[in-house]
N, C-alpha and C positions, 0 to 999 in steps of 0.2 A: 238537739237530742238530750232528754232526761235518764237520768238512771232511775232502778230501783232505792226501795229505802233499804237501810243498812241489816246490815242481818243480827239473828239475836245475838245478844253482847253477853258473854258471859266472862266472871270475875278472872277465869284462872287465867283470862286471855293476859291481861297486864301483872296480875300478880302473882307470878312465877316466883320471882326472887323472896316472895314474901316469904317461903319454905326454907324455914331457919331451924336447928340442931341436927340432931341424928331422928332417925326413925322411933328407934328404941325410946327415945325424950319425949316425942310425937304421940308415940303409941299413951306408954305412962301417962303424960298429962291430960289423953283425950279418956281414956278410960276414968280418969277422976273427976271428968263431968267439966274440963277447961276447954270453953267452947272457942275461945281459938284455934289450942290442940284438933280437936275435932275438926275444923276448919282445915288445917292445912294436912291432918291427915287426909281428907276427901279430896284433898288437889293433889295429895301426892298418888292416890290412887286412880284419879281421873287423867290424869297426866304420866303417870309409871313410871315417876321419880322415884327409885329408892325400891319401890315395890311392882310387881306384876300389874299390867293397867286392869281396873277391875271396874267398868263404872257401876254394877251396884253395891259391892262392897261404897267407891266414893259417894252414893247418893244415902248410902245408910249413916257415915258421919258428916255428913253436909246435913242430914237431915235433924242429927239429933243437934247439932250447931246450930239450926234452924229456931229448932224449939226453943232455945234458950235468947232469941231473940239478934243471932250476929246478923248482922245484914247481907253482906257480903256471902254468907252459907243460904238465909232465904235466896239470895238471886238465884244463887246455884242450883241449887236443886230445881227452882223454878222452871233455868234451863234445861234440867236432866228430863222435866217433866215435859216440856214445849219436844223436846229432840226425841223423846223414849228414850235415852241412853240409862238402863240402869233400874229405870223402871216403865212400867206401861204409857204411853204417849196419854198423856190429859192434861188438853188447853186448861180448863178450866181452874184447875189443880197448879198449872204453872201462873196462871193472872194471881191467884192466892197468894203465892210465896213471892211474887213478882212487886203483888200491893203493901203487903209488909215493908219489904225493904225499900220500894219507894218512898212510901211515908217516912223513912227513917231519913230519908233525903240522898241516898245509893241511886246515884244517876246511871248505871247499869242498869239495875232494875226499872228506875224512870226510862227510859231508852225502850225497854225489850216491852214495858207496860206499855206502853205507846203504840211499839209497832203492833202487839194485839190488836187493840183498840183500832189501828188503821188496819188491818186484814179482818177484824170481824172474828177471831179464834178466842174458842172461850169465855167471850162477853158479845156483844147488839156489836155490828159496825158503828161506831163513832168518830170521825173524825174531830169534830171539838175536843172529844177527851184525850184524842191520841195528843193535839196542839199541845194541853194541858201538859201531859208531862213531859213531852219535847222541852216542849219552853223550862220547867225549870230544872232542867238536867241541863239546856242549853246553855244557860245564864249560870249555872258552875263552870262553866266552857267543858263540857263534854262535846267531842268534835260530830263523833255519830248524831247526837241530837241535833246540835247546829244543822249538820249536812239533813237533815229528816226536817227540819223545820223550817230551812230554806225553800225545802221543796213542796212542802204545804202551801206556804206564801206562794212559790213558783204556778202552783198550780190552783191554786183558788180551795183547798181542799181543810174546811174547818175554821177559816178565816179570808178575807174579803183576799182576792188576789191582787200581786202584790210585789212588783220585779224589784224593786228598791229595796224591798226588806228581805225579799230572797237571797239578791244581791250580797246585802252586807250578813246575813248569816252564813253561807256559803263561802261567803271572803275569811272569817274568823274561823269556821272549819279548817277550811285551805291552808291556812297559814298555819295551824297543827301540823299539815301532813296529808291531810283527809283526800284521798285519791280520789274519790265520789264528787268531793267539795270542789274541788282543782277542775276536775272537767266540767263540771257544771257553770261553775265561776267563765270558765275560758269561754263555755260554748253563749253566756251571757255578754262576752264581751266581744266575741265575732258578731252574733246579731244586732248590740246595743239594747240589751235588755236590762233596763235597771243600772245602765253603767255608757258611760261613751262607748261607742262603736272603736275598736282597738282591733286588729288584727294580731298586731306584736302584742297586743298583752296576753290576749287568747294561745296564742303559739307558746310563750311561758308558761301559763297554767296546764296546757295540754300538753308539753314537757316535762313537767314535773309530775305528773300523773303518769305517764308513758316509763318514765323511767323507775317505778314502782312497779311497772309490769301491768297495768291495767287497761286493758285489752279496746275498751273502745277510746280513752284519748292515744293510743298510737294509732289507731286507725283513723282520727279527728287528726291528730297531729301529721299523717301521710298525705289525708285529704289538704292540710295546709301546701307542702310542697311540693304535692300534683299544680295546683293552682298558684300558686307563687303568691298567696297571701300570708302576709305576717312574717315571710322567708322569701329566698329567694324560687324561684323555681327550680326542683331539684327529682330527677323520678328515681334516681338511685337512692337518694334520700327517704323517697315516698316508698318506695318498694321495699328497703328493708324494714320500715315500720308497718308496711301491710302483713310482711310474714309476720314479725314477731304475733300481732294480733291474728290473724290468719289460721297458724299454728294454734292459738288458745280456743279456734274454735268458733271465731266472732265473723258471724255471718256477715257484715256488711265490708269488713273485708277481706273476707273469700273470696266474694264477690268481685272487687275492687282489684283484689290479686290477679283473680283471672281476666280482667280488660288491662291489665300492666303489660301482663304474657300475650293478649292475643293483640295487642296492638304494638308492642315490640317497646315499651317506654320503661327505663330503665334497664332494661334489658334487653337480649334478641329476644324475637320473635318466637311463640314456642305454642302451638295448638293443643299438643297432648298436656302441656302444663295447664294451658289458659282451659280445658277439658275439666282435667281433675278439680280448680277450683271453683269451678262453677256449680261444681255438679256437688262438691261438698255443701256450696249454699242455697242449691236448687234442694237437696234432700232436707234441708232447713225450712222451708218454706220457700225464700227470697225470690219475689216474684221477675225480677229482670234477670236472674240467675238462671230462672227453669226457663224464660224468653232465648238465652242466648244460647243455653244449652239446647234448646229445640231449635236455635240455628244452626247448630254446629254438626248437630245430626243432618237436616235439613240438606247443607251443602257439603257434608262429607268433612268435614274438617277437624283432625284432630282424632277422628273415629269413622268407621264406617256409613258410607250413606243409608242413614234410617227412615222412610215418613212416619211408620206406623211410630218408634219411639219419639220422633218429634212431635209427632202427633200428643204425645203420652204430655211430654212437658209446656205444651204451647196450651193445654186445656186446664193442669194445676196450675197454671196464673192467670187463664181467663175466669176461672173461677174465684181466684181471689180478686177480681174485679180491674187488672190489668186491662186496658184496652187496644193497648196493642197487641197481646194474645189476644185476645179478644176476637178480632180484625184477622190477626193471622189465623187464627185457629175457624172463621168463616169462609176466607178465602182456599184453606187445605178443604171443606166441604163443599165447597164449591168445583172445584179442580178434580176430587175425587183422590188427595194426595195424603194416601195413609191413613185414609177413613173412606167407607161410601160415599158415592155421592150423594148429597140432599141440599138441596136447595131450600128449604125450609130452615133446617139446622141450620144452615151457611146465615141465613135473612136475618136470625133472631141473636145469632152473635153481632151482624154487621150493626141491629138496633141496638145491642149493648155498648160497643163500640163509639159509637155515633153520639151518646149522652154530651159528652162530653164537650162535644161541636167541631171536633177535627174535622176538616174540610173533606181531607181523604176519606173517612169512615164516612160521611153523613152524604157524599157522592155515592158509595159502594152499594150503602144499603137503601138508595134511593131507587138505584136502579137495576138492584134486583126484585125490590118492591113493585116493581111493572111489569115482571116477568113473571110475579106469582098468582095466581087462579084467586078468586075474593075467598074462599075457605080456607084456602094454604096460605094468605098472608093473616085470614083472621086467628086462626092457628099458630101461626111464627109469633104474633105481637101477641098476645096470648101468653104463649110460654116467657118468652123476651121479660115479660112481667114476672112471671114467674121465677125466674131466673135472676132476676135485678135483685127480689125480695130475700131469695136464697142468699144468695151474696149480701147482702148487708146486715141479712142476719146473723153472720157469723164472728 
């Protein structure tokens, strides 16, 4: 599993402390045109150190800091522009004040020009150029770039792919701190990508992420001591780092939480819990979420026996191209269980199903293909296409 690239980096994130004298000193020297002053007057106001947080008051002395060429006040405002904080939201307008302070060599700025350049905001989608100033904000050791540049490499994206060199950017992020770098590093070195296959080394990087609070290496690091790699086998262990992530909102494991509870590991046994979390990751999308939760309706467990609401969730993941909804959700048409019966419907899930080559599906929909009249199966396979196309178009 990859992350996203790093979010926009702006200056006042690290230089908080930089907000030195009184206000009164701040104000004085920024009104005399001292584009420092000016500068940390706009952080004091961006931040609502000292003053009422105001961001356009801070993008009005950031801006005229800008003019005078600080670097650090172009980034800012940059971001004021990329976020609308302060002023009207223009990419365009933030890539400006962005490319200023890059050239000046403000690896913030190189950072946030970047990720532009890889989203397509403001300027052409590039990823060549985003490489470009990844790379040398990276090569200042700015960790965000690092982590942003590894995953270029990681993924073939503006330079030839590339696990060795992902690797070792990802490794010099990490070793910053970079929660981003640390999971990716670990999830590099459970698979052997770009590094020896290392279980224990993966379980430290996803440790050290986890303990930052970042929500999929605790769910990476849970998934370790469900399975007893890298650690011993441990479900108490796995289950309080599925809640912590869980809690944040991280679908895969809600997911995860809810087969803890409904299979009694780590804890007793608990339907109405293994319920709630499912249905938290089924309302997510999470395709074996909305499968289990339309079992759970199905057999009453946990909740009331539903078909028609199992029905509901067994069809949002045969849609998302799940083939065991798929299968279940032909078989409830088949049966007539909380849908009509149709046997047409039931034939063109069972051929969705069946792609795949599961012996069960490719038996089911064979022989209810014998069962159907030559216009009702040339109609099933038909739609079945249709259906296949839907779905991967999404």
């Amino acid at each position: 599993m990859r992350f996203i690239f790093s979010a926009l980096v702006c200056a006042f994130v690290w230089l908080a402390p930089a907000v030195a004298g009184t206000l009164e000193e701040n104000v004085k020297q920024a009104h005399s045109g001292d584009a420092v002053a000016q500068f940390k007057l706009g952080l004091m106001y961006a931040q609502g150190q000292g003053v009422p947080q105001d961001y356009a008051e801070a993008a009005k002395w950031y801006r005229l800091a800008a003019e005078q060429g600080h670097a650090l006040a172009q980034n800012s405002i940059g971001v004021m522009y990329a976020k609308g904080q302060g002023v009207p939201q223009d990419d365009a307008e933030a890539v400006k004040w962005y490319r200023l302070a890059a050239e000046q060599g403000n690896t913030f700025a190189q950072v946030n020009l970047g990720l532009l350049y890889t989203n397509g905001r403001g300027v052409p989608q590039d990823d060549s150029e985003a490489v470009k100033w990844y790379r040398l904000a990276a090569e200042q050791g700015n960790a965000d770039a690092q982590t942003n540049l590894g995953l270029m490499y990681d993924q073939g994206r503006g330079v030839a792919q590339d696990d060795t060199e992902a690797a070792k950017w990802y490794r010099l992020a990490a070793e910053q701190g970079n929660a981003d770098a640390q999971v990716n590093l670990g999830t590099m070195h459970k698979n052997g990508q770009g590094v020896p296959q290392d279980d224990a080394e993966a379980v430290k990087w996803y440790r050290l992420a986890a303990e930052q609070g970042h929500s999929s290496a605790q769910n990476n690091l849970a998934n370790m001591y469900t399975h007893g790699k890298g650690v011993p086998q441990d479900y108490a262990e796995a289950l309080m780092w599925f809640h912590l992530a869980a809690e944040q909102g991280h679908v895969l494991a809600q997911y995860n939480l809810g087969a803890m509870y409904k299979q009694g590991q780590g804890v007793s046994r608990d339907e109405a819990e293994a319920l709630k979390w499912y249905r938290l990751a089924a309302e997510q999308g999470q395709a074996d979420a909305q499968v289990n939760l339309g079992l759970m309706y199905t057999n009453g467990q946990g909740v009331p026996q539903d078909d028609e609401e199992a029905a509901k969730w067994y069809r949002l993941a045969a849609e998302q191209g799940h083939a065991g909804a798929q299968f279940i959700l032909g078989l409830i048409y088949f049966r007539a269980q909380g849908v009509p019966q149709d046997h047409t419907e039931a034939y063109q899930w069972f051929v969705l199903a069946a792609i795949g080559g599961d012996e069960r599906y490719v038996k089911a929909r064979d022989l209810l293909g014998e069962q159907l009249d030559p216009l009702s199966l040339t109609q099933a396979q038909k739609r079945a296409r249709e259906l296949y196309a839907e779905i991967n178009s999404r």
